[in-house]
Residue, then its C-alpha position, 0 to 999 in steps of 0.5 A: x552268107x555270100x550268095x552261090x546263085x549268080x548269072x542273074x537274068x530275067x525270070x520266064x515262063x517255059x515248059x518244065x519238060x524241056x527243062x526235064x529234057x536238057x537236064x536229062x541229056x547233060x546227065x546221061x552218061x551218070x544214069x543211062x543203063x545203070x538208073x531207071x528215070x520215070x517222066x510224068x510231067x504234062x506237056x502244058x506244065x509251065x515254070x516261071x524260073x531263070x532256067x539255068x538255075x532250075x536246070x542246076x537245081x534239078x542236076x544236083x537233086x538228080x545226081x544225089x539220087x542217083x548216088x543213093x540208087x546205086x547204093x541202095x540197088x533199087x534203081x528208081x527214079x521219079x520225076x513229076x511235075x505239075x501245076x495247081x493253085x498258082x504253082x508249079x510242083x515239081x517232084x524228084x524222088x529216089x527209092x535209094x537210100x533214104x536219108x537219117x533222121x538226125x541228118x535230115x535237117x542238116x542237109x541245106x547247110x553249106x558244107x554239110x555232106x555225109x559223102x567221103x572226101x573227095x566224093x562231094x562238097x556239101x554245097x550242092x543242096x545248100x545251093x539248091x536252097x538258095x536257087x529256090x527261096x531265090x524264086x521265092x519258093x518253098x522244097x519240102x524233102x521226105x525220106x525214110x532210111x531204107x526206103x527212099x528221099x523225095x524232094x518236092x519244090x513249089x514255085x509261084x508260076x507269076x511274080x509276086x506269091x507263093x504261100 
């Protein structure tokens, strides 16, 4: 498959919160006042990333939630960070919707949506995927129909390791 990831820079390491905030402040007109966003990330949290591509990582993970609050009527959203064993964690999770078992493992294939047309491209988390085993790390999703999705995503805080 041809890559979706471009713009290759230099990897660094930078504080998750201000990543958090910059992606915050580019959305603001898709969930200020129609979504609650819950911040629990340390101050000291660091990410080892090309920032504009964790910074579309964390767009497109927040704009399916928010999609999937709004449709649910559970307005929640969580966003967590953390470091821990040579990693940065970094959590995302929605009380929305929740997504189908049987659609759950056809979420990362590249033109997969269960939106309707003209509402998404199917690219999003395929492109998510991408962005992450390019920084050789891992996303785990959890969801419940009904009850909610959480996404966490593990990246190795130095070159070299992660699992």
């Amino acid at each position: 498959m041809k890559s979706f990831v471009r713009g290759e820079v230099e990897k660094s390491r930078i504080k998750l919160t201000e990543i958090v905030k910059e992606v915050l402040s580019l959305t603001y007109q898709k969930w200020h006042g129609k979504v609650k966003i819950t911040k629990d990330i340390p101050d000291d949290v660091e990410i080892y990333c090309i920032k504009g591509q964790i910074e579309q990582v964390i767009i497109n993970l927040l704009l399916n939630a928010i999609d999937a609050v709004r449709r649910s009527g559970r307005r929640e959203i969580f966003i967590r960070g953390w470091n821990d064993e040579g990693a940065t964690f970094l959590e995302i999770e929605d009380k929305g919707v929740g997504i189908e078992k049987e659609v759950l493992n056809k979420i990362f294939n590249p033109l997969f949506s269960t939106k309707k047309i003209n509402e998404g491209t199917g690219l999003g988390l395929s492109v998510v995927k991408e962005i992450i085993d390019s920084h050789r790390g891992k996303i785990y999703v959890f969801s419940e129909p009904g009850v909610g999705t959480k996404f966490t995503i593990k990246l190795p805080l130095m070159e070299g390791g992660n699992e």
